[in-house]
N, C-alpha and C positions, 0 to 999 in steps of 0.2 A: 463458453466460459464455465470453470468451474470451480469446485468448492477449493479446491488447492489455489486457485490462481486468485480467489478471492480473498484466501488468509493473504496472502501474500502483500496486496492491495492494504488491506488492516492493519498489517504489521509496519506500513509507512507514515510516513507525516504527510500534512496535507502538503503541496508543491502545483508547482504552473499546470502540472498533467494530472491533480487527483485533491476533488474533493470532497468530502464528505459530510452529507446532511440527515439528521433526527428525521426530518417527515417532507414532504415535497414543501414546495412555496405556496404559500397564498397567494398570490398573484403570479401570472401566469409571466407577465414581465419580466419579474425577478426569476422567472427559468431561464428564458428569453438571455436574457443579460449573463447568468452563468453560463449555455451554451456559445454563447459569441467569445464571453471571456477564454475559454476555454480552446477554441475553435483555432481562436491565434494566437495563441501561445505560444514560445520559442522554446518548443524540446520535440526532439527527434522519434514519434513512435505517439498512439493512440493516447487518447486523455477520458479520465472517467469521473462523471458525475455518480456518488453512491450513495443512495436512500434507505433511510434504517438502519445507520451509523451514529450513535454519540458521537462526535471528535472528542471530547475536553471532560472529564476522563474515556477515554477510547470504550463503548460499551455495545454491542447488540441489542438493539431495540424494537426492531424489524418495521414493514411499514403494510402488514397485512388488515391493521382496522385504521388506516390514514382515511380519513373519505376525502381529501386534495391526489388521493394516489395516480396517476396520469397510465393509461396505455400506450401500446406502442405507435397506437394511430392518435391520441389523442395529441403528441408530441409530434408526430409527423404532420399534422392540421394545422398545430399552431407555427412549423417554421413553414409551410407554406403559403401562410395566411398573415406574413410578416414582411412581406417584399424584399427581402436577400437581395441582395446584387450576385448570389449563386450562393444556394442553398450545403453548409453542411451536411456531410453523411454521418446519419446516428442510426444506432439501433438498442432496442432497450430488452437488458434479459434480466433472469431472475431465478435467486437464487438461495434456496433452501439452507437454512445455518442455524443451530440451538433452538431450532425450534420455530424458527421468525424465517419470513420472508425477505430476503435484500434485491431490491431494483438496483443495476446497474445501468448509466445511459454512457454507452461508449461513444464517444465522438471519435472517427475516423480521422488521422493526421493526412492532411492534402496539401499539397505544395503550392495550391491557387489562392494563398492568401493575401491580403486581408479579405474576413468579412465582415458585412458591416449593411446595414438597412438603407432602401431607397428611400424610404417617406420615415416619418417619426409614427413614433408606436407610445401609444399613451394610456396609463391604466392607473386609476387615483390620483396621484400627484406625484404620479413618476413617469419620465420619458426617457425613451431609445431614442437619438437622435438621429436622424436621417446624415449619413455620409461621415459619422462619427465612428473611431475605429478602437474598439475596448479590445482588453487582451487582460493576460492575469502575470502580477510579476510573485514569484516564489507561491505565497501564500494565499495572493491577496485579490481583487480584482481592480481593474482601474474601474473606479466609482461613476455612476451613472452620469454626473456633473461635468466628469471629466473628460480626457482623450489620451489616448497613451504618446510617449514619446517618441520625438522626429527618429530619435536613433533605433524605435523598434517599427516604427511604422516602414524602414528603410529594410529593416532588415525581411520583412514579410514579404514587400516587392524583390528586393535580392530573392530570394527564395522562388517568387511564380513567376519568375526570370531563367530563374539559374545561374545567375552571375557568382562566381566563387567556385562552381564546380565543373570540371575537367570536360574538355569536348567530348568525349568518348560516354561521359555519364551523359551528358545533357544529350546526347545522340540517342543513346536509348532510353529517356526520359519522353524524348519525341517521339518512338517510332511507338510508346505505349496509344498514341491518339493518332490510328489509321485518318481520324478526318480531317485533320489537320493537314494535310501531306497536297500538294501542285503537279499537275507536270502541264506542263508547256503543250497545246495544242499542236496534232502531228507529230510530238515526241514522247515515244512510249518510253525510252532509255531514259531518263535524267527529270527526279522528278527531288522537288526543294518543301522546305518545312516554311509553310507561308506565314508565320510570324518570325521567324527566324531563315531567312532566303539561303545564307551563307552553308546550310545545313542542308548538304545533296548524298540523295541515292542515286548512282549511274551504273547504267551496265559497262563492263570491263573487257578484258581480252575473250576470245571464247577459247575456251580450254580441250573440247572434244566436241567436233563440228558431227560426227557419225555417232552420237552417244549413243547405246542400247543396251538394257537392262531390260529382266521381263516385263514388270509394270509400264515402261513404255510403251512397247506392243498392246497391252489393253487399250489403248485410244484408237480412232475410229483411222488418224494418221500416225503412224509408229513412228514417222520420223522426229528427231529430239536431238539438241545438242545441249553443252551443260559448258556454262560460264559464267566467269566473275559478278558480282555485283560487289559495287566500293561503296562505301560508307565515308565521305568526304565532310569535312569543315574547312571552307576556302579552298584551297589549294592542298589541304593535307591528307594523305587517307590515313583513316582511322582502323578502319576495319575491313579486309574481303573476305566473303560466304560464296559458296556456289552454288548457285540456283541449275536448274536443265528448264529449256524450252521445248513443251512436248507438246502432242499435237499437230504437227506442223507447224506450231509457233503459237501455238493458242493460248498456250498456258505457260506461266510461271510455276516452278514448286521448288520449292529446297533439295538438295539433292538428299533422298532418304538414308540413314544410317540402314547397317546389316546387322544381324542379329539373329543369329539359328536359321537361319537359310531365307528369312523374312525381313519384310522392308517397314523403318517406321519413321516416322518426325516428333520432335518433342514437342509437345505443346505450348512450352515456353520457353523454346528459344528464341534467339535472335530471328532464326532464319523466318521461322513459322511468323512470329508479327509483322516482319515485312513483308510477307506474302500479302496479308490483310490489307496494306497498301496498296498494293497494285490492281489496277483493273484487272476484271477477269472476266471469261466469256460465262463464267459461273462460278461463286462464291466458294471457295474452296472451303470444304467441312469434313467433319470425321465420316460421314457415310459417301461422300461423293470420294474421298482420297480409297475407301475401303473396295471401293468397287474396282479400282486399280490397281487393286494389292499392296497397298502403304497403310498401314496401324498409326492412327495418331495417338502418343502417349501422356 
């Protein structure tokens, strides 16, 4: 983060993804409760706690003599040490302005919401309720007392669902969690997203049974052929990629693009995260693919 992306922050109003506080909490709770609020929120993209901000009139105050000032571990202690039912990702930076120092606590947006505490969390005469599900509407927080509404608490399961968005999205929403992923015992072809069954990778036609390209000849068996994989929901295909079997069949890999006379895979393609799927006689990486002449990029 920097100093531009921070004016930018300041030049807004406070909202469900951005608030802004004079000096940290006295109680470590009332952090607790703004990262929960914050955590499930219903907007699209990261949310920020910022420290060493007036809101009312908007002013730079910084929070370099706070003695409540929290570290990046002292923040990572405390939501460990709060029983989650699956811990927010935050990370806290900071950032030099007129002179003052501003802590910024980015909370990561995660599509595994809601969160919300196993046990209750008590500190003076305030409690985090255990299995009570806070979120922030516009401005504001739903209040410690409270709990937020059936109609948002509905929409945060739609969401670590995926119900509303298109197979194709939720297909590669899945294949981002290689460990989530089945295959059927003696079936190396066809393997299902085990919370989601309906959602199959299977091998397809084979497209060139004598495949040969140089990179294949660096394995120990040069023999290689290169064929479909389908990207299914029920009955539908969504998407085919072509993988090649080298090795003698040992190995999956995507088949490499060309480029100046040289072989590579994208790092973040399709192809490459299904790879991370599949069993393999060894874990496919950038120095094991190098050694066969494919550049991971």
């Amino acid at each position: 983060m920097n100093s531009s992306f921070l004016n930018e922050l300041i030049s807004q109003e406070e909202s469900e993804f951005l608030d802004f506080k004079e000096k940290y909490h006295l109680e470590n709770l009332k952090l607790l409760h703004d990262i929960l609020c914050l955590a499930n929120a219903f907007h699209d993209g990261d949310r920020f706690l910022v420290f060493g901000i007036k809101d009312s009139p908007k002013k730079i105050v910084g929070i370099e003599n706070d003695l409540k000032r929290k570290t990046s571990a002292n923040i990572q202690d405390l939501l460990r040490q709060s029983n989650f039912n699956r811990i927010p990702t935050v990370r806290l930076e900071t950032i030099k302005k007129d002179g003052h120092e501003i802590d910024v606590l980015v909370i990561e947006n995660r599509p595994d919401k809601p969160f919300f505490l196993l046990k209750d969390k008590e500190e003076g005469r305030n409690t985090i309720r255990n299995g009570v599900i806070y979120t922030r509407l516009g401005d504001t927080n739903i209040p410690l007392r409270e709990t937020t509404s059936e109609v948002n608490i509905e929409l945060m399961w739609r969401e670590r669902f995926g119900f509303g968005l298109p197979p194709l999205k939720l297909m590669y929403k899945f294949i981002e969690n290689p460990g989530d992923w089945e295959k059927i015992q003696g079936v190396d072809n066809y393997i299902y997203y085990r919370e989601r069954p309906e959602f199959i990778i299977e091998d397809g036609k084979i497209l060139n049974p004598s495949f040969s390209e140089s990179w294949t000849k660096t394995f120990h068996d040069a023999t290689a052929s290169s064929f479909e994989v389908r990207l299914c929901y029920l009955n539908t295909l969504l998407l085919k990629v072509t993988f090649v079997h080298c090795d003698g069949g040992r190995y999956r890999i995507p088949l490499p693009k060309i480029e100046n006379n040289g072989f590579y895979i994208c790092e973040d393609s399709i192809e490459w995260k299904i790879a991370q799927i599949y069993w393999q006689d060894y874990q496919l990486n950038k120095n094991k693919l190098k050694q066969h002449g494919i550049i991971l990029i």
